[in-house]
N, C-alpha and C positions, 0 to 999 in steps of 0.2 A: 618520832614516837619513842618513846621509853616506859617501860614494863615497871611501876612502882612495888608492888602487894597484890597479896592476895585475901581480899573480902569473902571472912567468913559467915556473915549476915546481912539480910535486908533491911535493919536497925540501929540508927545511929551509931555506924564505924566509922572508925578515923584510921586509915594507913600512914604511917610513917613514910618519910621519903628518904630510904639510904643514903648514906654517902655518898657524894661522888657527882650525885644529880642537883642541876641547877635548876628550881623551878623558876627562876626568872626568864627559861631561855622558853619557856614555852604557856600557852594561853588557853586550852580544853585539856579539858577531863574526861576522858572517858572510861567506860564499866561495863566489859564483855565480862561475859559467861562462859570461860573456857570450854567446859562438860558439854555444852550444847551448842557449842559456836553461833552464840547469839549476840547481838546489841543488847547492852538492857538500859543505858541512859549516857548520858552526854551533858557538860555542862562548862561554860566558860568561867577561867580560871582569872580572877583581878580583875 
């Protein structure tokens, strides 16, 4: 697991992916709600 951004809307955002990070080495997505330590979606990556 790797920490990419932080989403400041529930509309059409896109986070950047730092340097340094390989998204080939990994296959979901996921989007917790820090504030309320929640799930809020999940989705497979490629």
């Amino acid at each position: 697991m790797q920490r990419v951004g932080d989403v400041k809307t529930f509309d059409h955002f896109i986070v950047p992916v730092p340097a340094g990070i390989d998204p080939g080495r990994y296959t979901t997505v996921i989007v917790w709600c820090e504030t309320f330590g929640q799930f809020i979606s999940a989705a497979r990556y490629r």
